[in-house]
N, CA and C atoms as an extended XYZ file, in Angstrom:
510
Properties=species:S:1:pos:R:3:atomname:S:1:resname:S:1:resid:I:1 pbc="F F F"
N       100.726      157.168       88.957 N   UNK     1
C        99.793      156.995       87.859 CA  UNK     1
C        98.684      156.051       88.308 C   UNK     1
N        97.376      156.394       88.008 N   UNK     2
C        96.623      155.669       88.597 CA  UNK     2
C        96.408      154.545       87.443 C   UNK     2
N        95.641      152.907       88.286 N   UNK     3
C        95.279      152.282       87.160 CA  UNK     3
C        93.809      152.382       86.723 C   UNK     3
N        93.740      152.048       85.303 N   UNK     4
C        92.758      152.132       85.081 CA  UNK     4
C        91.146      150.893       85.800 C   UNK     4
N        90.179      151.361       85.990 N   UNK     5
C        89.253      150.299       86.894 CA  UNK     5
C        89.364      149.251       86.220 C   UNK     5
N        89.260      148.988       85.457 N   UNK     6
C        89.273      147.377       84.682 CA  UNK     6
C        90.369      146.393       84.493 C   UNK     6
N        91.160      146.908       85.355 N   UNK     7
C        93.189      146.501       84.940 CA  UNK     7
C        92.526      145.066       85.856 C   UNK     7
N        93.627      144.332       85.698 N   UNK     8
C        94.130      143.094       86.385 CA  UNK     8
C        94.414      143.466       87.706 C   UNK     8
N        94.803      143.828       88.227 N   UNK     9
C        95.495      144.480       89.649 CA  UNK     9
C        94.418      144.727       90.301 C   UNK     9
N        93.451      145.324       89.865 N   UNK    10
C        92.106      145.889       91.058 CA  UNK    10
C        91.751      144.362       90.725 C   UNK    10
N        91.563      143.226       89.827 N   UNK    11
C        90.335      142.326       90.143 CA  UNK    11
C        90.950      141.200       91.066 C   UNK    11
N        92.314      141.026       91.363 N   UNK    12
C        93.178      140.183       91.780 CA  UNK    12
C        93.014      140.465       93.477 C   UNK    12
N        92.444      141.920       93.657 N   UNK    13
C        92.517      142.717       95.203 CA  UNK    13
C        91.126      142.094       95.136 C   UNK    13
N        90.459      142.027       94.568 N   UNK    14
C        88.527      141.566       94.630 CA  UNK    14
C        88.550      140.041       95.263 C   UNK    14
N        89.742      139.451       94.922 N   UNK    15
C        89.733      138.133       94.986 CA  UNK    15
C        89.509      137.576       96.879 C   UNK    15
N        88.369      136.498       96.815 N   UNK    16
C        88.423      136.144       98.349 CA  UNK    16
C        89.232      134.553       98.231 C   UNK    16
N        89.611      133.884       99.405 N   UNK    17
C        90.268      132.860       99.575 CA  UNK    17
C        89.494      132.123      100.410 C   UNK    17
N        88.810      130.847       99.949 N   UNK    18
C        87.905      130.625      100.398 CA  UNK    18
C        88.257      129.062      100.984 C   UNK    18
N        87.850      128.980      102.309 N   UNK    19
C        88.876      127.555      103.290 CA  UNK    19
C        87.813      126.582      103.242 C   UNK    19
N        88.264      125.545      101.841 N   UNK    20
C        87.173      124.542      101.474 CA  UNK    20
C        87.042      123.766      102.777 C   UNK    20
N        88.065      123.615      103.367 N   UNK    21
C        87.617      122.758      104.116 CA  UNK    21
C        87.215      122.829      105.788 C   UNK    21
N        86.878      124.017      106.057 N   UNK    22
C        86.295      124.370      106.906 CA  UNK    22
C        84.959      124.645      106.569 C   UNK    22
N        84.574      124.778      105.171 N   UNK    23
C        83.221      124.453      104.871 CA  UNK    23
C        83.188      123.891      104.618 C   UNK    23
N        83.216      122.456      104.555 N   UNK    24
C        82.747      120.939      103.817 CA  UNK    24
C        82.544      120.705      105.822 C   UNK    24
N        83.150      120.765      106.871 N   UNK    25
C        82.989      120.259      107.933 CA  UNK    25
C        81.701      121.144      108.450 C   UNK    25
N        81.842      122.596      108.058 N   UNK    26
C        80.302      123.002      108.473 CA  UNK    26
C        78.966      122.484      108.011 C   UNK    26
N        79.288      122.031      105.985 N   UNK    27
C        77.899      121.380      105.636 CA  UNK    27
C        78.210      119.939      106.253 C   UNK    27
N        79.290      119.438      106.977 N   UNK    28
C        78.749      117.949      107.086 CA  UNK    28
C        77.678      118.097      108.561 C   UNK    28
N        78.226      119.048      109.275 N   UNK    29
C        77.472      119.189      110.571 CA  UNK    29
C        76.325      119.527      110.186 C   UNK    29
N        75.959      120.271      109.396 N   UNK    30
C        74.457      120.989      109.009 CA  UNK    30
C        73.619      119.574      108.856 C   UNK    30
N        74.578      118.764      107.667 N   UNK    31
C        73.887      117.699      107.082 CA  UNK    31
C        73.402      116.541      108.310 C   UNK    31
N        74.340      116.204      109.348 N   UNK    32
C        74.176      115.411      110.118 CA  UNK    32
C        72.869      115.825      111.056 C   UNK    32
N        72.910      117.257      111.091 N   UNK    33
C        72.019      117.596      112.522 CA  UNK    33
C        70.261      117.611      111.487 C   UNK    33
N        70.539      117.783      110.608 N   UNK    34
C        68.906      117.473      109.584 CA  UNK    34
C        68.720      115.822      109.391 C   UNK    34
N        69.718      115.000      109.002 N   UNK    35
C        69.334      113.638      109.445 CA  UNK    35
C        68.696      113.616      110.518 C   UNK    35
N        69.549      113.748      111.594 N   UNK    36
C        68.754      113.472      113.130 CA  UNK    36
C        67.610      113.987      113.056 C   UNK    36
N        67.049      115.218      112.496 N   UNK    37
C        65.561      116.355      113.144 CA  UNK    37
C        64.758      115.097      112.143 C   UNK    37
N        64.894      114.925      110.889 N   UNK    38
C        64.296      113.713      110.135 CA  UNK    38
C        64.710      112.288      109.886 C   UNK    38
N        64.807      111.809      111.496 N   UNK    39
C        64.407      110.297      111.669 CA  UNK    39
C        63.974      109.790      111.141 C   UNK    39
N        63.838      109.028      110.741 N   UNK    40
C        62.857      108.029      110.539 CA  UNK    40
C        63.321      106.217      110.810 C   UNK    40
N        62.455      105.384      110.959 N   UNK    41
C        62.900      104.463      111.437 CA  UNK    41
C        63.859      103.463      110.790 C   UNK    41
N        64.350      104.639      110.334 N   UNK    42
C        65.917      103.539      109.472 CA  UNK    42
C        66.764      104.629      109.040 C   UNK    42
N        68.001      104.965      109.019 N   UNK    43
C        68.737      105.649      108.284 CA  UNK    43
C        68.902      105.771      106.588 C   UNK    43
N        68.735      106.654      106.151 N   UNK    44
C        68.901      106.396      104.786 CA  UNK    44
C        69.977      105.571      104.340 C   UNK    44
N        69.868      104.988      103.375 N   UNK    45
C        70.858      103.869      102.444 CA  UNK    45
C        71.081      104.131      101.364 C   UNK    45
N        72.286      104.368      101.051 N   UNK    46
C        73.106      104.318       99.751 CA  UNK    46
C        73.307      103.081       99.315 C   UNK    46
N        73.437      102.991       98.044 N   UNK    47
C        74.280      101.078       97.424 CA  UNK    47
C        75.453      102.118       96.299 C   UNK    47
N        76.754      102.218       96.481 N   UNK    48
C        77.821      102.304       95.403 CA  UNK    48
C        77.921      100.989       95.092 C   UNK    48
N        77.889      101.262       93.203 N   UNK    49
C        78.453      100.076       92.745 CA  UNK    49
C        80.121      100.348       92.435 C   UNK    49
N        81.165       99.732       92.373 N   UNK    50
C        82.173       99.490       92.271 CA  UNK    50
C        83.477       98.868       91.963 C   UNK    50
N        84.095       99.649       90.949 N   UNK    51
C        84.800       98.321       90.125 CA  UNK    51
C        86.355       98.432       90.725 C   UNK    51
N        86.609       97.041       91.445 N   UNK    52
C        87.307       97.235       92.145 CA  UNK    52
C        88.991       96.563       91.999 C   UNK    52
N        88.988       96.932       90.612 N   UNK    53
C        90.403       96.387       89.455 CA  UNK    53
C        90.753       98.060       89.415 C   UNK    53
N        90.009       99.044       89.885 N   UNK    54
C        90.284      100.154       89.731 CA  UNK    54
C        90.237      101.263       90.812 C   UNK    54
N        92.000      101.199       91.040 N   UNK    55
C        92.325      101.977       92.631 CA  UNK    55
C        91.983      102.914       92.827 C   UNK    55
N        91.269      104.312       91.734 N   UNK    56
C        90.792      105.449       92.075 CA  UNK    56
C        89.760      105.427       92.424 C   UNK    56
N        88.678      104.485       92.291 N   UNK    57
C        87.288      103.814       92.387 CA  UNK    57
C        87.298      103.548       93.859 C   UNK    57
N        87.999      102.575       94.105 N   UNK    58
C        87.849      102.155       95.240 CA  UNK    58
C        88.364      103.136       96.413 C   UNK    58
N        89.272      104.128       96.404 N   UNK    59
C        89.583      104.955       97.207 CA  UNK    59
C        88.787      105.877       97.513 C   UNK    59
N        88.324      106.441       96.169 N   UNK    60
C        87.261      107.382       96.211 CA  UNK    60
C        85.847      106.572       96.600 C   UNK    60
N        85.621      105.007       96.735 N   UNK    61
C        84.189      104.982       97.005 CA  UNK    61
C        84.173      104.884       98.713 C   UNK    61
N        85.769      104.389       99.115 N   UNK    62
C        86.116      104.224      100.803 CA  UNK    62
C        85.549      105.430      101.485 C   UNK    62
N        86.115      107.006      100.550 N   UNK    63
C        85.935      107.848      101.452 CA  UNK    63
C        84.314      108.315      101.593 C   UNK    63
N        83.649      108.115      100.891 N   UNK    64
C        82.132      108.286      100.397 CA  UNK    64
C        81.880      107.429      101.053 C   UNK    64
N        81.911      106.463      101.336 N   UNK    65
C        81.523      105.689      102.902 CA  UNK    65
C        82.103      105.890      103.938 C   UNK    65
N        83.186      106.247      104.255 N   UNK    66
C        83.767      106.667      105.542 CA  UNK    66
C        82.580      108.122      105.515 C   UNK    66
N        82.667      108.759      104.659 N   UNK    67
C        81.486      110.378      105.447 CA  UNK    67
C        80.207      109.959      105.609 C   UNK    67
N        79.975      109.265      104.940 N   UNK    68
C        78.403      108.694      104.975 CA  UNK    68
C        77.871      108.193      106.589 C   UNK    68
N        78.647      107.592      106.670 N   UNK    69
C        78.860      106.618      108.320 CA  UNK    69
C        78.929      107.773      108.981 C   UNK    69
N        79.581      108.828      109.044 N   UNK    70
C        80.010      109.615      109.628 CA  UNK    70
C        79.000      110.663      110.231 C   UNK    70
N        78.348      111.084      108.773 N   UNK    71
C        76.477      111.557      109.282 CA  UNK    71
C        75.771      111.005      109.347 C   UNK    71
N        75.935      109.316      109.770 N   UNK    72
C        74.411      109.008      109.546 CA  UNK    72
C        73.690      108.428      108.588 C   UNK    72
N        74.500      107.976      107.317 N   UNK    73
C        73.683      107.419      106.308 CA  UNK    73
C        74.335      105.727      106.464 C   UNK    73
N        73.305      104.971      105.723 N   UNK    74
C        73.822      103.308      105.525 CA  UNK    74
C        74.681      103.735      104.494 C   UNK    74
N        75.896      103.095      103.729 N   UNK    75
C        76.691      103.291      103.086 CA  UNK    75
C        76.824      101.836      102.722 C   UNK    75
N        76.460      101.015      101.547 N   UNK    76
C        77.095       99.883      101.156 CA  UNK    76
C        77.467       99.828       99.885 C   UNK    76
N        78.322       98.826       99.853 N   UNK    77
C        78.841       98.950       98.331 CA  UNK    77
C        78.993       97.739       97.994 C   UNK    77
N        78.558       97.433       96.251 N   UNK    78
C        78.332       96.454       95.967 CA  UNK    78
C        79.733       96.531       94.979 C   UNK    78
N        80.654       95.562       95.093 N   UNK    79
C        81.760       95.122       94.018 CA  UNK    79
C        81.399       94.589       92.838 C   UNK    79
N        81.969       94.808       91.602 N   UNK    80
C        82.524       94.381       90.266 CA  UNK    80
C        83.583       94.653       89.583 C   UNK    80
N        83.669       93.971       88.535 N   UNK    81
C        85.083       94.055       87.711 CA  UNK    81
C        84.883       94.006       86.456 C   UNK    81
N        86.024       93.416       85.765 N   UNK    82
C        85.758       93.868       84.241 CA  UNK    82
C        85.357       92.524       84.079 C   UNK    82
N        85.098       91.199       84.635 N   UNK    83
C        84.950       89.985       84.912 CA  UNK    83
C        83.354       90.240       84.960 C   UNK    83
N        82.657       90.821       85.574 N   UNK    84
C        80.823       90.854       85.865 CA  UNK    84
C        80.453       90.935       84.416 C   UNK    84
N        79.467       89.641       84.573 N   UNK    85
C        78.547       89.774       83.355 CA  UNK    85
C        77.775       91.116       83.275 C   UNK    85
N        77.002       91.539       82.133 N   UNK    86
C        76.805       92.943       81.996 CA  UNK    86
C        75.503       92.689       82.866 C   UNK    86
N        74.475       91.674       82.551 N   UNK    87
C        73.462       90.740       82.828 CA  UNK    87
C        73.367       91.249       84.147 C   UNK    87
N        74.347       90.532       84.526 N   UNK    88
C        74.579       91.071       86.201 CA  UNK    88
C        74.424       91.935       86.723 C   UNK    88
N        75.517       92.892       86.089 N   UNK    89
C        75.155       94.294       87.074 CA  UNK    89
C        73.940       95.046       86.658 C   UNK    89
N        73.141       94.856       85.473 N   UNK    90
C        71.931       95.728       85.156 CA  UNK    90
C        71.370       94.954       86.355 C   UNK    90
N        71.032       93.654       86.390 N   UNK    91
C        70.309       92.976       87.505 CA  UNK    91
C        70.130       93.151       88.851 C   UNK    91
N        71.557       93.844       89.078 N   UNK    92
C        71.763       94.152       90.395 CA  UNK    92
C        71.217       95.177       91.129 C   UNK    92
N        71.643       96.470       89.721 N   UNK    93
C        71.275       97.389       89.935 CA  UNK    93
C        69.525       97.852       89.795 C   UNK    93
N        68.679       96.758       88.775 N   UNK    94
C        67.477       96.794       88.690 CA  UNK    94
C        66.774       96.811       90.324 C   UNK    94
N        67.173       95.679       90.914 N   UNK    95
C        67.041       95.195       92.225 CA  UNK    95
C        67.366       96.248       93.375 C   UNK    95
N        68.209       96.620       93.235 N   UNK    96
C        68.124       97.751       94.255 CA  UNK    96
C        67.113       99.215       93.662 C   UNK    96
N        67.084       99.321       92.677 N   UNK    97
C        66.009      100.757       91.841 CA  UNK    97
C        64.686      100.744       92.383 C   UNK    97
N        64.325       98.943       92.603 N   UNK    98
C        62.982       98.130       93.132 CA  UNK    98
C        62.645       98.190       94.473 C   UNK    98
N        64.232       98.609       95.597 N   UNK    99
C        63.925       98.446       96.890 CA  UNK    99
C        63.942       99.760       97.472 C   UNK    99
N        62.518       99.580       98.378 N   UNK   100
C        62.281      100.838       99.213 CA  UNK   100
C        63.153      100.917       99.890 C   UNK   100
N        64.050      100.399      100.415 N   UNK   101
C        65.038      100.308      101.769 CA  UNK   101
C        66.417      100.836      101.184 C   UNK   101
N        66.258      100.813       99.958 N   UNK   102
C        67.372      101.647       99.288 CA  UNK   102
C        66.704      103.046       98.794 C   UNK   102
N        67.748      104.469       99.383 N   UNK   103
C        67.359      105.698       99.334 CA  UNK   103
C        68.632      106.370       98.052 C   UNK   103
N        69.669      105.719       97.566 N   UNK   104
C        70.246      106.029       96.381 CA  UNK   104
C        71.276      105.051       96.333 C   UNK   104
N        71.543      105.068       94.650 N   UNK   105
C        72.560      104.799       93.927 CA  UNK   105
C        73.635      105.033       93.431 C   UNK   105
N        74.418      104.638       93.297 N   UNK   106
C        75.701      105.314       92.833 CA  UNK   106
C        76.680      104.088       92.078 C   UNK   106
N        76.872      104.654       90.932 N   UNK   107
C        77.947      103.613       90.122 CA  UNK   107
C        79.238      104.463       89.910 C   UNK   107
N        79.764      104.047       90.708 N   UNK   108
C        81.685      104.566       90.431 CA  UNK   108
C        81.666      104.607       89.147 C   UNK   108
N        82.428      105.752       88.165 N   UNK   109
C        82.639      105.971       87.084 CA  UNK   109
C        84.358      106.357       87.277 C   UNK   109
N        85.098      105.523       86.264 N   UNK   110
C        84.710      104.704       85.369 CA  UNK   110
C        84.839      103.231       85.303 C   UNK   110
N        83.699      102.556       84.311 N   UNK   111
C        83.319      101.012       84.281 CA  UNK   111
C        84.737      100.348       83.682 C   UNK   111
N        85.067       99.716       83.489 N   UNK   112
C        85.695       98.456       82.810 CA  UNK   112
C        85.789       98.655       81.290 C   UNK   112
N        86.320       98.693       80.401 N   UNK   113
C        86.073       99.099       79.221 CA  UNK   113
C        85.309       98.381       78.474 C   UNK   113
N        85.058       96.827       79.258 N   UNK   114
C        83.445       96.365       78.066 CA  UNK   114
C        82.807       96.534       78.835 C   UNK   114
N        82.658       97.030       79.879 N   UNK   115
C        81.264       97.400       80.189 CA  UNK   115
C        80.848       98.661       79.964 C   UNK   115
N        81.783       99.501       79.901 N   UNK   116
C        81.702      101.192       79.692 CA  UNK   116
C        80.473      101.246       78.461 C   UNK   116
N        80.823      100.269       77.236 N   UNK   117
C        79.569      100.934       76.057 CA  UNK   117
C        78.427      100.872       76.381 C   UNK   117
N        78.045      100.269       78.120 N   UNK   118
C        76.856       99.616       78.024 CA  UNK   118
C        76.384      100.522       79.326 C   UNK   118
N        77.028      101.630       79.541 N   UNK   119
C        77.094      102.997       80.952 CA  UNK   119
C        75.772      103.419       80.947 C   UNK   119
N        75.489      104.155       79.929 N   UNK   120
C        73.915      104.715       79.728 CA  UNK   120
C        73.039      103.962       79.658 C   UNK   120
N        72.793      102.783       79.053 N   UNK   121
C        71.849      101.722       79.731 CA  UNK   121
C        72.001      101.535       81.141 C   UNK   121
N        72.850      101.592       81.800 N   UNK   122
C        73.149      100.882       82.852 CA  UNK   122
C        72.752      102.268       84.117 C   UNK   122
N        73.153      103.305       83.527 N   UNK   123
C        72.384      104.829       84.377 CA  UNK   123
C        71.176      104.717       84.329 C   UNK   123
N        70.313      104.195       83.147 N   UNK   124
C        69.239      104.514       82.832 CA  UNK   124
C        68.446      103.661       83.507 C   UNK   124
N        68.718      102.684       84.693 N   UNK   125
C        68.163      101.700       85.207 CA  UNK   125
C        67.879      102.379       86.796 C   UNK   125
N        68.679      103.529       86.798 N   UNK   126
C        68.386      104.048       88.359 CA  UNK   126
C        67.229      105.106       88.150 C   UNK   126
N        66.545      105.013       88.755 N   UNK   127
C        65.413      105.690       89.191 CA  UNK   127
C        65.625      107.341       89.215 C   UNK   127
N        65.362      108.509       88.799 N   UNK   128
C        65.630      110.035       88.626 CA  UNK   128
C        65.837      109.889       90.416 C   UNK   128
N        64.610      109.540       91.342 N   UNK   129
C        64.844      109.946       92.397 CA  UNK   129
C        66.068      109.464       93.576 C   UNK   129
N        66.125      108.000       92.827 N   UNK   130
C        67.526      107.479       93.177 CA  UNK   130
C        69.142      107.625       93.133 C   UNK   130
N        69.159      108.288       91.776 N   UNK   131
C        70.155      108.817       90.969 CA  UNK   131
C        71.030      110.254       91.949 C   UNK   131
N        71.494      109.742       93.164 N   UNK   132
C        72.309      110.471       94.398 CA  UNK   132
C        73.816      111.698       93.221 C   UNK   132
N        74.158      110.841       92.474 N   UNK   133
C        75.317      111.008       91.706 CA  UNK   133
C        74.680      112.348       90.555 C   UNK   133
N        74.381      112.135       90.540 N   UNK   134
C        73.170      113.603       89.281 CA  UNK   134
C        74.284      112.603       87.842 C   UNK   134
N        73.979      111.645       87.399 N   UNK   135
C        74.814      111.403       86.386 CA  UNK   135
C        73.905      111.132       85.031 C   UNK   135
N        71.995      111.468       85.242 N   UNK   136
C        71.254      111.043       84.323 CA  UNK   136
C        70.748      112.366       84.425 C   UNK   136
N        69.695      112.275       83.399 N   UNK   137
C        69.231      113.587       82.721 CA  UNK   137
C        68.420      114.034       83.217 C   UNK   137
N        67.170      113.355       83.764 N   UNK   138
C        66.579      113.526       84.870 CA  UNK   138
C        66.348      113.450       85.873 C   UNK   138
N        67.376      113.323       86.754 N   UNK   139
C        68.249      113.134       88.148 CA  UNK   139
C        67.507      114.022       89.047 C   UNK   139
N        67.158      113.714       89.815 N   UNK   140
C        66.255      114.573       91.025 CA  UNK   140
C        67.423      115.638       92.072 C   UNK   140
N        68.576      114.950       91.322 N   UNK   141
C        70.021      115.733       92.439 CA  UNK   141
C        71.088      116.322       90.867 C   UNK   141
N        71.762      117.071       91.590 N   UNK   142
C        72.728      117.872       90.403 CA  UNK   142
C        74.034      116.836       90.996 C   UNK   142
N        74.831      116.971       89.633 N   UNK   143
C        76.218      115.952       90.440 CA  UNK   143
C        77.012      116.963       91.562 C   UNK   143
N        77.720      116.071       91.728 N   UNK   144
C        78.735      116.774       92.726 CA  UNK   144
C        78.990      117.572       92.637 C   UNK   144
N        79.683      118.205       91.595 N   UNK   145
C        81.024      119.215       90.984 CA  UNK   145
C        79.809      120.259       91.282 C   UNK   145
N        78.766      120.391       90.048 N   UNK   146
C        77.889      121.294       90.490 CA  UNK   146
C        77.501      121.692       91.385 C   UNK   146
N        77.219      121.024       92.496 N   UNK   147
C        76.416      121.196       93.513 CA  UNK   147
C        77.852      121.831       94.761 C   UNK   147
N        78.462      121.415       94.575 N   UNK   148
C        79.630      121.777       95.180 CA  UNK   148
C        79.898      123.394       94.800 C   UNK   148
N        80.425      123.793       93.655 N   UNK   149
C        80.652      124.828       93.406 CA  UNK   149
C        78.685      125.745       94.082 C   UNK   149
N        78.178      125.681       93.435 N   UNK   150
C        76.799      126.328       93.672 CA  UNK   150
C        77.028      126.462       95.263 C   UNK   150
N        77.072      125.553       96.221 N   UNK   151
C        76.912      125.714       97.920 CA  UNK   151
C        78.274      126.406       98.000 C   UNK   151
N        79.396      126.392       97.345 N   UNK   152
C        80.144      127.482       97.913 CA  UNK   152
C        80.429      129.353       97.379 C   UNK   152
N        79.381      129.435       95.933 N   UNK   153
C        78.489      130.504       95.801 CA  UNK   153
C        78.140      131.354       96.927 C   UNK   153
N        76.904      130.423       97.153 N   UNK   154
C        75.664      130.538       98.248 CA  UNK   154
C        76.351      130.822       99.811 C   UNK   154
N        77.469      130.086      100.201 N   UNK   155
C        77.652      129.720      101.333 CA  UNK   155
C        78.876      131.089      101.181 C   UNK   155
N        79.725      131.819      100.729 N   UNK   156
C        80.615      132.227      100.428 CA  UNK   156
C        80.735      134.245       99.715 C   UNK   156
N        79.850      133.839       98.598 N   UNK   157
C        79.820      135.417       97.743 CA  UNK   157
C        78.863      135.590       97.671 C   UNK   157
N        78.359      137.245       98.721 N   UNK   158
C        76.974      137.416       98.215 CA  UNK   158
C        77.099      137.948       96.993 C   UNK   158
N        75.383      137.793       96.905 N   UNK   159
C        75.038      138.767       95.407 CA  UNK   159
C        75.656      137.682       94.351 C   UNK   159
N        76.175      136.560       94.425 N   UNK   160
C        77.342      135.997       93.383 CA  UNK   160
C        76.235      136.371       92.111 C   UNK   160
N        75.395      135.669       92.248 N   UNK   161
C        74.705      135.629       90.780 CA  UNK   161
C        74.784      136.911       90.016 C   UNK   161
N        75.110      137.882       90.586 N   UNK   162
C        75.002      139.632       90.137 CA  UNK   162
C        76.634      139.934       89.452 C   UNK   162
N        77.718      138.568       89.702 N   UNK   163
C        78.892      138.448       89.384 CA  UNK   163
C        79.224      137.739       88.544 C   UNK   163
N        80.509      138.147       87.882 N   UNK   164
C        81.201      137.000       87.108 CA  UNK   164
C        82.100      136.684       87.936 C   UNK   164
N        82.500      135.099       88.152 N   UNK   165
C        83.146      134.132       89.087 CA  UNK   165
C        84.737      133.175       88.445 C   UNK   165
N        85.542      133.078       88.688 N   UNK   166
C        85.970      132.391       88.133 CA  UNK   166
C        86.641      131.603       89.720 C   UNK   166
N        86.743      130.050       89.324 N   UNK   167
C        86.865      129.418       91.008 CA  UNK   167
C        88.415      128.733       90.173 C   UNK   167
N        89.231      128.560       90.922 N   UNK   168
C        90.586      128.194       90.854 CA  UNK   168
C        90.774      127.388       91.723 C   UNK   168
N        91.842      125.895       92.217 N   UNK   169
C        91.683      124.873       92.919 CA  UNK   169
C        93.571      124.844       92.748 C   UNK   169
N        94.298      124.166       93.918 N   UNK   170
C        95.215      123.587       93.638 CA  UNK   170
C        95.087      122.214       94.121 C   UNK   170
């Protein structure tokens, strides 16, 4: 008996398996070898801010500097806690929004819970073109997640846009 075209069974055979991580090492090479072709007399610089009472924060901001280093970018990170005046970190972060020598920002999410009400002020102090994280509205970059899924679209299924997609992760 044949199935019908629209069954479950034919779209499950459609399905590709796609080896994230043999593409994350191809865009890091892509990424590294376009640093180098655009030198310039300093490496670009990141500043993560980071609250560091909070172990997913800090693990996740290690490895975002371990790749950074890795192609080629400055990678520093500035510490806080639920202890930083709010004063402070807008200040901090004003100060780096101000410096040419800084090429993006990034605030580990999530803040401290008194500082959390004060997040969107505190986004709203990074510059659209600074804003590396896509976490403001007019962010010159899409966040991660997005931009991630989209390059493995592009990098992966032609025609995708001509498709409906559904992406699955374990």
């Amino acid at each position: 008996k044949a199935l019908p075209e629209n069954s479950l069974y034919l779209e499950l055979i459609k399905m590709k398996i796609i080896d994230g991580k043999f593409l994350a090492k191809k865009l890091e090479k892509e990424l590294k070898e376009k640093l180098l072709k655009i030198k310039k007399p300093r490496n670009p610089a990141i500043i993560s801010f980071c609250n560091i009472e909070d172990p997913a924060s800090v693990k996740y901001t290690f490895m975002k500097l371990s790749k950074a280093r890795q192609i080629g970018i400055d990678f520093m990170v500035e510490e806080f806690s639920a202890n930083t005046a709010r004063s402070l970190l807008s200040d901090l972060v004003t100060q780096y929004a101000g410096d040419p020598n800084i090429d993006g920002i990034m605030v580990q999410l999530p803040l401290p819970p008194d500082l959390n009400i004060f997040k969107e002020d505190l986004l709203d102090l990074i510059p659209p073109e600074k804003d590396v994280d896509g976490l403001t509205e007019d962010s010159h970059f899409l966040s991660a997640t997005v931009k991630r899924i989209l390059t493995i679209l592009d990098e992966e299924i032609a025609n995708w846009r001509k498709k409906i997609v559904a992406i699955v992760g374990s």
